[in-house]
N, CA, C and O atoms as CSV, one atom per row, in Angstrom:
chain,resi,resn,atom,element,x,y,z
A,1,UNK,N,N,105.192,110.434,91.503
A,1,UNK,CA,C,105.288,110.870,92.883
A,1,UNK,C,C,106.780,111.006,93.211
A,1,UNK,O,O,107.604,110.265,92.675
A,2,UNK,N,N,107.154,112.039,94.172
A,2,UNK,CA,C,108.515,112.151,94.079
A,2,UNK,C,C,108.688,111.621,95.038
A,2,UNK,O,O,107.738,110.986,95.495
A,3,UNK,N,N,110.142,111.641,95.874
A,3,UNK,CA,C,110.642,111.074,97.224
A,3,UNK,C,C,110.195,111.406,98.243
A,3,UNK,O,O,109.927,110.726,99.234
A,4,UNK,N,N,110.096,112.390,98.075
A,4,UNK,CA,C,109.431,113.538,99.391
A,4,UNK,C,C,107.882,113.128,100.132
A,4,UNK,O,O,107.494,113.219,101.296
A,5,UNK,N,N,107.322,112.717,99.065
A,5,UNK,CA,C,105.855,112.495,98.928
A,5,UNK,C,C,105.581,111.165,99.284
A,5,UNK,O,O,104.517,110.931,99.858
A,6,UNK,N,N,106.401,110.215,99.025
A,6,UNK,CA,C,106.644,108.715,99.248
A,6,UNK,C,C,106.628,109.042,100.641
A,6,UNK,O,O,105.568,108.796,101.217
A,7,UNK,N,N,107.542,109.531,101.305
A,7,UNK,CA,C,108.207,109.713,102.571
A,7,UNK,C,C,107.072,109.881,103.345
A,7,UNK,O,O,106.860,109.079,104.254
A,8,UNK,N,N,106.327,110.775,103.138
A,8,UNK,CA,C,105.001,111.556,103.795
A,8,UNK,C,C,104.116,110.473,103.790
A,8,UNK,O,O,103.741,110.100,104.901
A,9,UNK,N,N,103.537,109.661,102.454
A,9,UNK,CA,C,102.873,108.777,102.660
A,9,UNK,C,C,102.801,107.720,103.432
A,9,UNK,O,O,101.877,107.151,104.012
A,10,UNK,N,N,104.514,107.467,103.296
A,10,UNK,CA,C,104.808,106.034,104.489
A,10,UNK,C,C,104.451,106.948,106.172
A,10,UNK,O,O,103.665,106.422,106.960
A,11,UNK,N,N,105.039,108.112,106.471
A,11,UNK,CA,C,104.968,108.489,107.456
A,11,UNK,C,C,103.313,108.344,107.960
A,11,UNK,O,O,103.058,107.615,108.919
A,12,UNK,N,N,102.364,108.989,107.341
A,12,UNK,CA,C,100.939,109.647,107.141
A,12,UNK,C,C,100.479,107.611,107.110
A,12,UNK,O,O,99.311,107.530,106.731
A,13,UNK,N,N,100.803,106.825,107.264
A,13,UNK,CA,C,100.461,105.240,107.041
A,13,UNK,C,C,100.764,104.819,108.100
A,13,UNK,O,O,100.005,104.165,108.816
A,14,UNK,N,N,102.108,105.173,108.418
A,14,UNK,CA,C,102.214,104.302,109.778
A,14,UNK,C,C,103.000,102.831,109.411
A,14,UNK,O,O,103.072,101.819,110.107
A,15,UNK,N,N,103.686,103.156,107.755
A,15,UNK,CA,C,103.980,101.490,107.299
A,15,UNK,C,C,105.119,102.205,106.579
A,15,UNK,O,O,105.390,103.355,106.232
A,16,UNK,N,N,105.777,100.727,106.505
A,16,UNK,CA,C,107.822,101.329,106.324
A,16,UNK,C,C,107.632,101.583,104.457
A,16,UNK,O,O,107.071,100.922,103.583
A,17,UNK,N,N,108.424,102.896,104.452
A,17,UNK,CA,C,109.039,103.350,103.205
A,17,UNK,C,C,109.465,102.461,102.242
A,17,UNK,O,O,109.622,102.938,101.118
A,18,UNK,N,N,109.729,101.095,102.425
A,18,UNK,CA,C,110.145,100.216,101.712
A,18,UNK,C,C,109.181,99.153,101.183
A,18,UNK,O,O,109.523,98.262,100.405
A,19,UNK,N,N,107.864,99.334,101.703
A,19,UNK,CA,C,106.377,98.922,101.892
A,19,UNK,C,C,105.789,99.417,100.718
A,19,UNK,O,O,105.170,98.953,99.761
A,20,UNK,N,N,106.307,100.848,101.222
A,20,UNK,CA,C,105.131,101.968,100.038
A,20,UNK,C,C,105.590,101.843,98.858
A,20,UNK,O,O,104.936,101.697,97.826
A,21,UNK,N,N,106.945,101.909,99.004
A,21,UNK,CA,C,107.578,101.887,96.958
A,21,UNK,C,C,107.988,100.301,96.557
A,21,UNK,O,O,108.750,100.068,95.619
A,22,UNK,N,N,107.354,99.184,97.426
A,22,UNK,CA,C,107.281,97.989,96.672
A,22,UNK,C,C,105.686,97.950,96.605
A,22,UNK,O,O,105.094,96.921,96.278
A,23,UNK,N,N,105.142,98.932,96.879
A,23,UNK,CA,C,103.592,98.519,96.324
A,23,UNK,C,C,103.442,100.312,96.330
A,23,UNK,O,O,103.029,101.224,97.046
A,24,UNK,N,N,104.032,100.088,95.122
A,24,UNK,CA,C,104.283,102.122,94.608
A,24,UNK,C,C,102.845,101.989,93.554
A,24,UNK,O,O,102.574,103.053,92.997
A,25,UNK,N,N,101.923,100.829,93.231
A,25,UNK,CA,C,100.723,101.333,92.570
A,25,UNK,C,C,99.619,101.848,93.868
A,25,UNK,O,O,98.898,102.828,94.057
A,26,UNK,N,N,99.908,100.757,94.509
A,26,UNK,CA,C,98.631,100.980,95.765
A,26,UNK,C,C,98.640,102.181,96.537
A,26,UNK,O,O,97.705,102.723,97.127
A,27,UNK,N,N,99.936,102.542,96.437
A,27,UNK,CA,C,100.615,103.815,97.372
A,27,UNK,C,C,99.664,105.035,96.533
A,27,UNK,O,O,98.760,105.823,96.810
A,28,UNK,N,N,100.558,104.608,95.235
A,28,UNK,CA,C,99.852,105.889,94.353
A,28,UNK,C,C,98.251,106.103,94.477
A,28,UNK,O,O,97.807,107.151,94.945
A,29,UNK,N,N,97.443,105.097,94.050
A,29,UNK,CA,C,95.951,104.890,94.076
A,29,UNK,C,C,95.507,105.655,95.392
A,29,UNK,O,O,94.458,106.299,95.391
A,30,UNK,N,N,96.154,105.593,96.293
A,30,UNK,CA,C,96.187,106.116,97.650
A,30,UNK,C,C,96.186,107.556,98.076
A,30,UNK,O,O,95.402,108.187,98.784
A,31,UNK,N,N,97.279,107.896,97.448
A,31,UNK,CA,C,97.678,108.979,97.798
A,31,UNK,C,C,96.614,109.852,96.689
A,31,UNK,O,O,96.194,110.956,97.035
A,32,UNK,N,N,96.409,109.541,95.982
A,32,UNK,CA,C,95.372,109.838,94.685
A,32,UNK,C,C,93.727,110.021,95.626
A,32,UNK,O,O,93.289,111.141,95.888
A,33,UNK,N,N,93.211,109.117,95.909
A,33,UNK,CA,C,92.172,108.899,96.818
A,33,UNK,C,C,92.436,110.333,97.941
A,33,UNK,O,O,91.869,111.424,97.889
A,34,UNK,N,N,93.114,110.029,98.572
A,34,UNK,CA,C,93.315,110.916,99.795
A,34,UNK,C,C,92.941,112.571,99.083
A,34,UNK,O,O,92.021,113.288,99.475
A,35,UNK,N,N,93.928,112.917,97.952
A,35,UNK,CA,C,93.930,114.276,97.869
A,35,UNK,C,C,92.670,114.172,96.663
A,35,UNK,O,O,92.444,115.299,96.220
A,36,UNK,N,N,92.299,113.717,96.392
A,36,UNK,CA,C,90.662,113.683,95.044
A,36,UNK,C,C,89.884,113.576,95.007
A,36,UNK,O,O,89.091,113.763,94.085
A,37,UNK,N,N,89.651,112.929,96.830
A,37,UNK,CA,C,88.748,112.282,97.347
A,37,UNK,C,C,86.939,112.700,96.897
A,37,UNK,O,O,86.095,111.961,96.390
A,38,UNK,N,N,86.844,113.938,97.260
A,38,UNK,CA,C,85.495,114.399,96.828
A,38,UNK,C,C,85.077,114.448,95.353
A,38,UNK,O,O,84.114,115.059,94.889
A,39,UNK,N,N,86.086,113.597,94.617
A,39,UNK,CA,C,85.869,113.579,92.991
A,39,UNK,C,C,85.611,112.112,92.361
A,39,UNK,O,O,85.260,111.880,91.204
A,40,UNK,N,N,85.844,111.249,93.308
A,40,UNK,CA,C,85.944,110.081,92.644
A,40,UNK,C,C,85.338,109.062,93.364
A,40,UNK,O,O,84.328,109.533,93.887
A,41,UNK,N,N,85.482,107.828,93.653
A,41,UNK,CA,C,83.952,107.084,94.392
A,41,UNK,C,C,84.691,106.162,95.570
A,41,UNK,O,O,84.755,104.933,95.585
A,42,UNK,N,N,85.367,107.329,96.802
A,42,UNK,CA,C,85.814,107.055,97.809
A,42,UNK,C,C,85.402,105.559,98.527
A,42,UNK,O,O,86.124,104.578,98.709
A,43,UNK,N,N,84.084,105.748,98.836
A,43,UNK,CA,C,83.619,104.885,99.196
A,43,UNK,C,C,84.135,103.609,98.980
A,43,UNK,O,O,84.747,102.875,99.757
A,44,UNK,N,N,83.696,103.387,97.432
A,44,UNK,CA,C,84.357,102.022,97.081
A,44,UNK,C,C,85.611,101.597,97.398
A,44,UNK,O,O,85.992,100.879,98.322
A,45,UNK,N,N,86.483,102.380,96.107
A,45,UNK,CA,C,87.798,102.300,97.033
A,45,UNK,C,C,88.099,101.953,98.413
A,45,UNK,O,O,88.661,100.868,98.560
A,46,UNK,N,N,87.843,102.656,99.489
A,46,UNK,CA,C,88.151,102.728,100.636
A,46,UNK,C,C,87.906,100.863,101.398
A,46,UNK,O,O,88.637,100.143,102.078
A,47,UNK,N,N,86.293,100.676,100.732
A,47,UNK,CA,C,86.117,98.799,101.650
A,47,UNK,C,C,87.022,98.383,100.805
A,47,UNK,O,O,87.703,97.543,101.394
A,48,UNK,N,N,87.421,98.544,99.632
A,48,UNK,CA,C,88.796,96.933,99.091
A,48,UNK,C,C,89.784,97.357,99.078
A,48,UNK,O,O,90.621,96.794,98.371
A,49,UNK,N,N,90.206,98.662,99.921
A,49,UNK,CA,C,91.719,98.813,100.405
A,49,UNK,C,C,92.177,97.778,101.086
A,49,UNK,O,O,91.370,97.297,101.882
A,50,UNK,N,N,93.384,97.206,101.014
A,50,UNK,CA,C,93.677,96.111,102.057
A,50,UNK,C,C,94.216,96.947,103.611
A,50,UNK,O,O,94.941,97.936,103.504
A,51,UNK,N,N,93.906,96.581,104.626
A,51,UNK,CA,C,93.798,97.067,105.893
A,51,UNK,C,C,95.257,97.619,105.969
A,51,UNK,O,O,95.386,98.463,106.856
A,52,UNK,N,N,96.289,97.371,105.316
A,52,UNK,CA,C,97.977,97.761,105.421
A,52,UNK,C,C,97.842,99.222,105.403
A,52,UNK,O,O,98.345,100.081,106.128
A,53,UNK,N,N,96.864,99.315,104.180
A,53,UNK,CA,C,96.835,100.708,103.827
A,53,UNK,C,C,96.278,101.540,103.850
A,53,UNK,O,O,96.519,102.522,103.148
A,54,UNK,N,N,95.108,101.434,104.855
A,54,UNK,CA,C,94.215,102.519,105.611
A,54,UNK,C,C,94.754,103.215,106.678
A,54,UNK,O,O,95.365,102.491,107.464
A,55,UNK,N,N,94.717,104.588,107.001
A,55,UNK,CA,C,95.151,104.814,107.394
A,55,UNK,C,C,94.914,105.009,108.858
A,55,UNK,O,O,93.844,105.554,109.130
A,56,UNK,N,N,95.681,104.682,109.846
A,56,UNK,CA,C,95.752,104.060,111.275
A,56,UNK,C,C,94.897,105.500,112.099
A,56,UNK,O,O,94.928,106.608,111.564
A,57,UNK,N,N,94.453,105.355,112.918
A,57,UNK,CA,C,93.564,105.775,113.621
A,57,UNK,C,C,92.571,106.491,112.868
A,57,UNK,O,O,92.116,107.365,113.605
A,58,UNK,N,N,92.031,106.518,111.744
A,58,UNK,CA,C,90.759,107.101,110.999
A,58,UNK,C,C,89.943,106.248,110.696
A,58,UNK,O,O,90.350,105.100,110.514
A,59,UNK,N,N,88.447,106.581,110.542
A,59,UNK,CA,C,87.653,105.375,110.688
A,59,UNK,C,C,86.889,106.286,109.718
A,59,UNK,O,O,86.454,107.277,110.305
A,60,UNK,N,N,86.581,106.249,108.357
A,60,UNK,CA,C,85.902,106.536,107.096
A,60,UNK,C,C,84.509,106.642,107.520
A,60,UNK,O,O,84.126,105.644,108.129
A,61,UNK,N,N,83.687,107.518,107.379
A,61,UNK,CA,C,82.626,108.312,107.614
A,61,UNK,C,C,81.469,107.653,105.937
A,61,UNK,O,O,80.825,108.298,105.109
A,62,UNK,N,N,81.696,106.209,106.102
A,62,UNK,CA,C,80.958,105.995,104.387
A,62,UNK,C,C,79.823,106.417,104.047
A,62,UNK,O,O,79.658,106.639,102.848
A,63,UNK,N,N,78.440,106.712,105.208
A,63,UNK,CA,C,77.677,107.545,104.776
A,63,UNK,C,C,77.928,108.698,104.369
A,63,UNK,O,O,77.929,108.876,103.151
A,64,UNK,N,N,78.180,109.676,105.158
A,64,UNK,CA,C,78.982,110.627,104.794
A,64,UNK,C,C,79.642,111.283,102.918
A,64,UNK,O,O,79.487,112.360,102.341
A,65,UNK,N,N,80.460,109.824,102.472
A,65,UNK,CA,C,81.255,109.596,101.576
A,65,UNK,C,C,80.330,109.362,100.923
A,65,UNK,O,O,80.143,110.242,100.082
A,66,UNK,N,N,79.429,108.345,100.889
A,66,UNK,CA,C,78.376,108.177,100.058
A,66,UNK,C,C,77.431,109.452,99.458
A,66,UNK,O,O,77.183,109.571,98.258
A,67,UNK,N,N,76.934,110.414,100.540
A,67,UNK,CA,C,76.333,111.025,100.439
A,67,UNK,C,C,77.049,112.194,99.188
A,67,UNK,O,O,76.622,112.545,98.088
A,68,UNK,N,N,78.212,112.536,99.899
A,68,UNK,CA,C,79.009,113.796,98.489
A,68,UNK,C,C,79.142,112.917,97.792
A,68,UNK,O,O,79.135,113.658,96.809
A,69,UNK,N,N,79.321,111.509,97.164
A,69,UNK,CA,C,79.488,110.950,96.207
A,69,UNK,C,C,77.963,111.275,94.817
A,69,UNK,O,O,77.970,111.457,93.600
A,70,UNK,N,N,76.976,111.207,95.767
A,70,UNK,CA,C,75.245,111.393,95.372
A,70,UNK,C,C,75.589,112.650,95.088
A,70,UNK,O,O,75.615,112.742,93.861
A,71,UNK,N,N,75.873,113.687,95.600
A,71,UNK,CA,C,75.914,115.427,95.224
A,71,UNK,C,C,76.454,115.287,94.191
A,71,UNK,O,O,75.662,115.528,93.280
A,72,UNK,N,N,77.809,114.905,93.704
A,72,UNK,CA,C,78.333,115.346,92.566
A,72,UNK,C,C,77.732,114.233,91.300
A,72,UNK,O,O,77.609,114.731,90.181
A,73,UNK,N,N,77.417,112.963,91.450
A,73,UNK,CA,C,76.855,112.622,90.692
A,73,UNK,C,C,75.318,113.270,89.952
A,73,UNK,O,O,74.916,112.923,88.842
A,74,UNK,N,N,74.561,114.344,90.931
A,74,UNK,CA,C,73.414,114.726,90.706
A,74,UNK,C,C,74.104,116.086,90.004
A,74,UNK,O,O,73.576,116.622,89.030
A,75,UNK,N,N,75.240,116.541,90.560
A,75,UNK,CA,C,75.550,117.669,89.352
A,75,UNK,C,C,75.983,117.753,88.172
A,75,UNK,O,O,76.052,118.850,87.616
């Protein structure tokens, strides 16, 4: 991940730049989740995020998540 992208993430979090690249795995896993989301098993991920790193005013739709999780597993 470059600088730029760090930057965006801390911004897009709501949590200091110095946060994100001392926990540059969780950041990554994150930022990974966010843009892959419909590929990989959101859901889970999302309940054992620690609350630092969810992102501030969105509230995860897990049925929803669950449900395209079921679509692509059935394809």
């Amino acid at each position: 991940m470059i600088g730029e992208e760090l930057k965006a993430l801390s911004s897009n979090l709501g949590i200091p730049l110095s946060t994100v690249e001392k926990d540059y795995a969780i950041s990554w896993m994150l930022y990974d989740v966010r843009k892959l989301g419909d590929f990989i098993d959101l859901t889970e991920v999302l309940e054992v995020l620690p609350e630092k790193f969810k992102v501030k005013g969105v509230e995860p739709d897990l049925n929803s998540l669950r449900n395209r999780r079921e679509h692509y597993q059935r394809a």
